[in-house]
C-alpha positions, 0 to 999 in steps of 0.5 A, a space after each residue: 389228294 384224296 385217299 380213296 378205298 373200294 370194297 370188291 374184287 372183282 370186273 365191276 370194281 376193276 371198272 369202277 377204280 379205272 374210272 375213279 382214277 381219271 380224277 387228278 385229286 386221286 391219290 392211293 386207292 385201296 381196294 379190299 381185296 381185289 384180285 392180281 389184274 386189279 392191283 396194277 390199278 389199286 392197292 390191293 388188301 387181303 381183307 374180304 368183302 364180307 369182313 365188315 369189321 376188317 373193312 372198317 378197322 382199315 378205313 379208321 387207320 388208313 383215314 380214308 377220304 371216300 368209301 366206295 362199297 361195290 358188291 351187295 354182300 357187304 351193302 346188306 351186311 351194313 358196310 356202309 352204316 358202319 362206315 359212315 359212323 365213323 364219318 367217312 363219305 361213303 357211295 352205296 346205300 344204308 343196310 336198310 335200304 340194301 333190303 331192296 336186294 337183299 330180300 326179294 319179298 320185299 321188293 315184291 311186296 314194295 311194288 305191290 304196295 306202291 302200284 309199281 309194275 312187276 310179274 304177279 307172285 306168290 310168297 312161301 315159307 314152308 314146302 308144302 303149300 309151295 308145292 301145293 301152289 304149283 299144281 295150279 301155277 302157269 307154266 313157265 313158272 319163276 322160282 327165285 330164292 329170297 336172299 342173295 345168292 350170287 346172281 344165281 338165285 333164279 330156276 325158270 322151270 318148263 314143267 310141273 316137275 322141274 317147278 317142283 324140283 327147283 322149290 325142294 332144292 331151295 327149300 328142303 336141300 338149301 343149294 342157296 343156303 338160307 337165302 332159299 328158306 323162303 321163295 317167290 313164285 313168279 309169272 313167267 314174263 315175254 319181252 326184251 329185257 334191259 338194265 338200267 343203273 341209275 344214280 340216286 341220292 334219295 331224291 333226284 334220279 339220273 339214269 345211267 345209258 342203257 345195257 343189255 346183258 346176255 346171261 346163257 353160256 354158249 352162242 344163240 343164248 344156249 347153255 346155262 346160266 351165268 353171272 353174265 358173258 357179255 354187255 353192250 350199251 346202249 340197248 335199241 329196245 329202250 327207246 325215249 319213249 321207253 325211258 319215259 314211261 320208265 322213269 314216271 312209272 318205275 324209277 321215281 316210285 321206287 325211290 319215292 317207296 323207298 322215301 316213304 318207307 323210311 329207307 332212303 335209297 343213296 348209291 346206284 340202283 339197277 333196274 332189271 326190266 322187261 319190256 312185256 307187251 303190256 309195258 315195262 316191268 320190273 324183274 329184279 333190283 339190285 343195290 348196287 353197279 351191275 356186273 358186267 353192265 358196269 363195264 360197258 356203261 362207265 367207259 360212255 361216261 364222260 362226268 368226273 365219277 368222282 364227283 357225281 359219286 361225292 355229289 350222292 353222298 351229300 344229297 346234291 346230285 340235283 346240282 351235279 351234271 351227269 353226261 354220257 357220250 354218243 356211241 357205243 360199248 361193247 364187253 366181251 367177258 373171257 371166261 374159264 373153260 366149264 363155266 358156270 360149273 366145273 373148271 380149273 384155274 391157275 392157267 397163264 394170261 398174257 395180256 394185249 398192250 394198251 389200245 385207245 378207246 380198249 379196256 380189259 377189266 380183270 375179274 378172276 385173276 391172281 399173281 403168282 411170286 414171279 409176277 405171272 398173271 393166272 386165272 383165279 375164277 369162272 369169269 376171269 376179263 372183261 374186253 371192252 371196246 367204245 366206238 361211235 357205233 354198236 358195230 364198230 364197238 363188237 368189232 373192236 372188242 372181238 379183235 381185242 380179245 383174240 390177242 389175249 392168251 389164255 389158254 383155257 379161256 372160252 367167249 361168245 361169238 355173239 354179244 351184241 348180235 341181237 342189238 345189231 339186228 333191231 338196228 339193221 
């Protein structure tokens, strides 16, 4: 039996261990720290994601088998260089190669470099010639901070003024901390996006099946931004046709970039894309599974997780097949009344029984001393459903979640609708 140890505690892990579990060589799975939903699952160990000196200490004396570091905090922090030092297999790319996410001026100026096709940009440093670009810069202009910063790193400003407000409060206020020192100025690009997670092991690239996030708040994409209210894969904007324009012009460059930059990328790349009239563009890298992307795509997976992750870990994945099954997913992502700003946690959750084909990832949730599952989090359950069509899998989903109790959670109305109508 292997004894595996996963770094994370949110939804995405969650999805991660369910899938990793369906391995019959599984023995105890550690998870640092996971959270109250997660520990019926897991073995949950108060060690945060970002302690990488705890994480380590804890894989040396529990003698871990497989590593698996999921958010990117730790990824950039060197988690896995550390790990690996110490001779455990780990899934999640080098500290250096982490860079694609942990900088994006890096990733701006690789595919700049390499002829990899993106939204044109400028770079700043300092205030004032950041304020002076924007006098002239088209509007809507992209702000993004370049560091990480919890997926909320990005202003698309409307005006001058709001463009003007979002440099001074990454630069001069420091909302995002230092990750906000220096900021990339973007072209505001048109187009349907999509996120593709792939496989890699620094030299062979499977995609994962496609995905379509919806990132505003409320019903009819209003509200704020989020972390991410709900997933469906695949997505009807990424045709074959698509796929392989992206594959030859964007996926294998970047690991080929990646290669040749002496940092080789192994673990799961996300591509963040935009299908503009001019062809697909990159918006964003991640260096890791997406969340909640993560909930819809691996539930269609029907290869051994395990397997195909060991396979990247040992520069095989040529060798290993990776198959996805026809159908759909849909994740519904039940979240606390206020969210993405003000809310109140501790509110009872009392959870539906199981249903084939159902899954409900926990990502916000603790257990209180009598055993109760309460919110602990702005997005607390991801309610997914796979069916063998798109609508059949929002239907589902959205019966799933109203048994759920919670109540001051909150959910769209809508995942999924705007797939539904380009298939109609």
């Amino acid at each position: 039996m292997l004894d595996l140890m996963v770094v994370g505690g949110g939804g995405r892990e969650h999805a991660l261990i369910r899938a990793l579990k369906k391995n019959p060589r599984v023995g105890t799975v550690y998870v640092l720290p996971g959270n109250g939903g997660i520990a019926a699952d897991g073995q949950c160990v108060p060690v945060a994601a970002t302690d990488i000196d705890g994480i380590v200490e804890f894989a040396r004396t529990h003698r871990v088998d497989f590593a698996v570091v999921a958010p990117d905090d730790p990824l950039v922090l060197g988690a896995v260089d550390r790990l690996e030092e110490l001779g455990i297999p780990c899934f999640g790319p080098r500290a250096n190669a982490a860079m694609i996410e942990g900088s994006k001026v890096f990733a701006k100026n690789l595919m700049k470099k390499y002829g990899i096709p993106t939204a044109a940009y400028a770079v700043f440093d300092a205030l004032e010639p950041a304020l002076e670009y924007l006098k002239t810069a088209p509007l809507p202009s992209v702000i993004k901070a370049d560091g990480l910063a919890l997926g909320k790193g990005v202003i698309i400003a409307q005006t001058r003024d709001e463009a003007e407000a979002a440099v001074r409060a990454m630069m001069e206020d420091k909302i995002f901390g230092q990750s906000g020192s220096r900021v990339v100025i973007e072209e505001f690009l048109t187009g349907p996006e999509v996120s593709v997670l792939a496989f890699t092991d620094g030299q062979t690239l499977v995609p994962m099946v496609s995905s379509m996030d919806h990132k505003r708040a409320g019903d009819g994409d209003t509200g704020p931004n989020t972390g991410g209210m709900g997933t469906i894969a695949p997505n009807p904007f990424y045709t074959d046709a698509m796929a392989k324009v992206c594959m030859d012009t964007i996926f294998l460059p970047t690991i080929r970039a990646m290669e040749a930059e002496g940092r080789p990328f192994r673990g799961c790349l996300y591509f963040g894309l935009m299908l503009t009239p001019q062809g697909p563009k990159v918006i964003e890298y991640n260096c890791r599974f997406g969340d909640p992307e993560t909930q819809v795509v691996l539930p269609l997976l029907e290869s051994d997780l395990l397997t195909v992750m060991q396979a990247v870990a040992a520069g095989t994945l040529d060798r290993t097949p990776v198959k996805f099954r026809a159908g759909a997913a849909c994740c519904v992502v039940i979240a606390s009344k206020g969210y993405p700003k003000k809310y109140e946690s501790g509110f009872e959750i009392v959870l539906p029984p199981p249903e084939p084909d159902r899954e409900i990832y926990v990502a916000g949730a603790k257990r209180t001393e009598d055993g109760r599952l309460v919110s602990a989090g702005g997005r607390v359950l991801g309610v997914t459903a796979v069916a063998d069509t798109l609508e059949q899998a929002v239907k589902a989903a959205y019966a799933y979640a109203d048994q759920v109790e919670f109540s001051n959670g909150f959910f769209r109305r809508d995942i999924g609708q705007r797939a539904l109508s380009v298939l109609k």
